[in-house]
Structures are given as structure tokens and as C-alpha cells.
N, C-alpha and C positions, 0 to 999 in steps of 0.2 A: 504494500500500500504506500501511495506517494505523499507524504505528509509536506504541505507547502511552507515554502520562508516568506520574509516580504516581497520575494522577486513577483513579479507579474509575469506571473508562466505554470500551465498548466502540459500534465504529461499529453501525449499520443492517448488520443481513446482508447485504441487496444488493449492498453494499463491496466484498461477499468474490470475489478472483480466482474463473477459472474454474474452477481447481482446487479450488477452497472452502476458502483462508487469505483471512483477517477482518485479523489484525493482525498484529502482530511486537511481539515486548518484555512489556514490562509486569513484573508476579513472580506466584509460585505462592502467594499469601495465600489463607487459604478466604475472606476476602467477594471477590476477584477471581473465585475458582473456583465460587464460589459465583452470582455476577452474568452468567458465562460459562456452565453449567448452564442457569442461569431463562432464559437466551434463547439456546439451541439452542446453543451454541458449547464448542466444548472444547480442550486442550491437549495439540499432537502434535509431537515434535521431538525430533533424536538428541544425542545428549551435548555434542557440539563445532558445535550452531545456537543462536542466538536462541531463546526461545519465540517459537511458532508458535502463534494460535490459527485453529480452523479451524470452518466451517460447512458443508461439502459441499453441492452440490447436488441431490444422493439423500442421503439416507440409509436406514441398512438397520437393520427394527426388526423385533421381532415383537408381531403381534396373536395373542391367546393363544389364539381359536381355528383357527389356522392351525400350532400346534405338531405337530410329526410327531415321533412316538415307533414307533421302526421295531418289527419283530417282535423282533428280538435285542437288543433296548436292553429291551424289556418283558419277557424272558426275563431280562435281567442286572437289572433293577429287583426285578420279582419272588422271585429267591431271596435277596435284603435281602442280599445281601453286602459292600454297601456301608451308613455312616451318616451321615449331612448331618445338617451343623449348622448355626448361621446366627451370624453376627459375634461369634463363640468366640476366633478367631486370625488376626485382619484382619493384622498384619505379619507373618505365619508365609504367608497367601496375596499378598500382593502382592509377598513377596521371592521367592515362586518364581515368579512369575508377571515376574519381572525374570530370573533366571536360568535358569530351563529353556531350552535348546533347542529351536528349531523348524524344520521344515524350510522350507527357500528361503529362510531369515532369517538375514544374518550377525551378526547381533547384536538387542539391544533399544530400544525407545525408552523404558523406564521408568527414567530416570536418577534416583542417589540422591536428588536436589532432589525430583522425584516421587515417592519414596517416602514422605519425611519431610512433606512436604507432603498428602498423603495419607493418612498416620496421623494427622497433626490434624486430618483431614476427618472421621476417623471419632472420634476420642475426643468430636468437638464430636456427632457423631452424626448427619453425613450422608453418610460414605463407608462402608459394611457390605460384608460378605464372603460367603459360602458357602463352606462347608466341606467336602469327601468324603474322609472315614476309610476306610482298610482295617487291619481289626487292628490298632488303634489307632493308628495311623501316617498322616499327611497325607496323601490319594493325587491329590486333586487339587480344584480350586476355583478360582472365580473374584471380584473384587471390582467395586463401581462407588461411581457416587454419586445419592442416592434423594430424589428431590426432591419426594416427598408421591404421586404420580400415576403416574411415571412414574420409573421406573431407569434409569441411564444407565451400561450396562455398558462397563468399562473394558477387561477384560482377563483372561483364563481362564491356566490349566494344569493337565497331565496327569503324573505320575510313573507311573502305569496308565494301561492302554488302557481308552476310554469315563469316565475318572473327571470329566473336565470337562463332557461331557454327561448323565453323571448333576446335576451342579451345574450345569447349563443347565434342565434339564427341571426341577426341583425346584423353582426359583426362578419360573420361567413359572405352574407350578400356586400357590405361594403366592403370587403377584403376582397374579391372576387372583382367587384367594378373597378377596383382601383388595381388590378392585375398582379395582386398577388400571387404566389407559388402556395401555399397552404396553411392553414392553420394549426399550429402546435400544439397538442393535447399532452406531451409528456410520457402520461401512462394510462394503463387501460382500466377506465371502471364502465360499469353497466347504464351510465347517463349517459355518455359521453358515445357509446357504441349506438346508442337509440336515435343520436342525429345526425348517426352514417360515417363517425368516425372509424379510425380501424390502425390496427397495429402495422407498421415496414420494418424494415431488418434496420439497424442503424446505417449502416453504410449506404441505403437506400435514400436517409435522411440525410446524412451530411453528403452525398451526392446532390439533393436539391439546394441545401444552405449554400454550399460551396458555390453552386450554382446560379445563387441566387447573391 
């Protein structure tokens, strides 16, 4: 395991366990975060670890035309009930997106280092948000970090039922108009598969970043 100094440099992906940690250590600076981004790799670890950076050996993305938008998600789309906005209240979504609740989850990995580390990703303007209002009221949304091609979704929440995938879908069709290569899903859960996302081989992946 490649335990990091202050240098700004991470191994060759290959490095990474079979579980797909890269490194240990290091800090959450945006040119580290930013140098872990440009080459497939990101930052996952609970309060009381080391950072962990990690490169999976799948990961789960979506290609925008594989989005599935079921019949009652186009029914709740349709009568505009909800309003998406786009990086209006990035600390407003990644605090709930530390604090909501989830099921089978005892807790978060978005520790406060993460947050604050995060909102100078985005004041520098490469961590954005999605927004979804109900009645003017935050109802849910998600944040990442957007590196010209491709988004590298971090982390959603709901305070309503469907408000994160309206803020999934939303982002898919503007990421898709503005000719991105795909959206970054990381790892594989059972939401994330239901709006047509899907697991590629890493080298699959950093062939499109590279790419891109």
C-alpha cells in the first residue's frame, strides 16, 4: 500500500488493492483533489480512518443514452412540481447530503474535512451542485466534481420521495446537451442501476477521462 508525503503525486492505478485503494494519507487540498479526479481516483473514508484514496476496478457510470426515466418519474417530471437549479446552494446540498439518513447506512463518510474541502472545490469552481426545490424549500440534490468532460458524482439526497432523481435525471440531460462523455457514478448501488447506470472495467474508464 502506497502511503502518500506532501508531494503531489499519486501511484499508477495498477497499485490499487483489489479492492481498489491507491493510497493512504496524503490531505484534502483541491490541487491533490484535483490531481486524484484527472486520473480516475477519489476520496472515501469514515471519520476515525486515514484518507483512503480509491480506484475500483469497475466502476459505475452512466452513458446518457442508457438513462431510464420510468413512467412515474415522467409523470412527477411532467407536472413541474419540482425546480432544479444548478450550483445556487452547493453547502446547503453537500450538508444534507452528510446528514440525511439512509437506509442500511449507520452513519456517513462525508466528514466535516470533506465538506470544507469541498466548498473550496467549488468556490475555485470545480465542485457544482444540483438543486431540487419544492415550495421553495430544498427537497433534494446532489453535488460532484466536473472536470470539463466528465462529472464525477459524489453524493445525492432526498428530504422527498424521487427529489434526488429528479437531480439525477436533470443533470444526465444537461451533461448530455453540453457534450459531455458520461457521468460518474463511482460505485455500484441499486439507485443508481434503476437510471440505467452500469459498471466498465477501469481501464474502460480512464480510457474515456484520458480521453476526454
Amino acid at each position: 500500500m502506497y502511503y502518500l508525503s506532501r508531494e503531489l503525486f499519486f501511484p499508477p492505478v495498477s497499485y490499487a488493492s483489489p479492492e481498489g485503494i491507491i493510497a493512504i494519507g496524503g490531505d484534502l487540498s483541491p490541487e491533490r483533489l484535483m490531481l486524484a479526479y484527472s486520473n480516475g481516483i477519489f476520496p472515501w473514508f469514515e471519520d476515525d480512518e486515514p484518507i483512503l484514496w480509491w480506484s475500483p476496478p469497475e466502476r459505475m457510470v452512466l452513458f446518457f443514452c442508457d438513462l431510464k426515466v420510468s413512467k412515474s418519474m415522467r409523470n412527477i417530471l411532467n407536472r413541474n412540481m419540482f425546480t432544479v437549479t444548478f450550483n445556487t446552494a452547493f453547502r446547503d446540498v453537500i450538508s444534507n447530503c452528510r446528514t440525511v439518513k439512509r437506509d442500511g447506512q449507520p452513519g456517513t463518510w462525508i466528514t466535516p474535512e470533506m465538506v470544507n474541502a469541498y466548498c473550496k472545490l467549488n468556490e475555485l469552481g470545480y465542485a457544482k451542485s444540483v438543486e431540487v426545490w419544492y415550495d421553495g424549500q430544498l427537497a433534494g440534490g446532489l453535488y460532484g466534481v466536473d472536470l470539463g468532460h466528465i462529472f464525477c458524482g459524489e453524493s445525492m439526497f432526498s428530504l422527498m420521495p424521487n427529489a434526488s432523481k429528479v437531480a439525477f435525471i436533470a443533470l444526465a440531460k444537461k451533461l448530455e446537451q453540453e457534450n459531455y462523455r458520461l457521468l460518474d457514478c463511482q460505485v455500484h448501488n441499486d439507485h443508481l442501476e434503476s437510471l440505467g447506470a452500469s459498471e466498465i472495467l477501469r481501464e474502460d474508464f480512464l480510457e474515456v477521462l484520458r480521453g476526454a
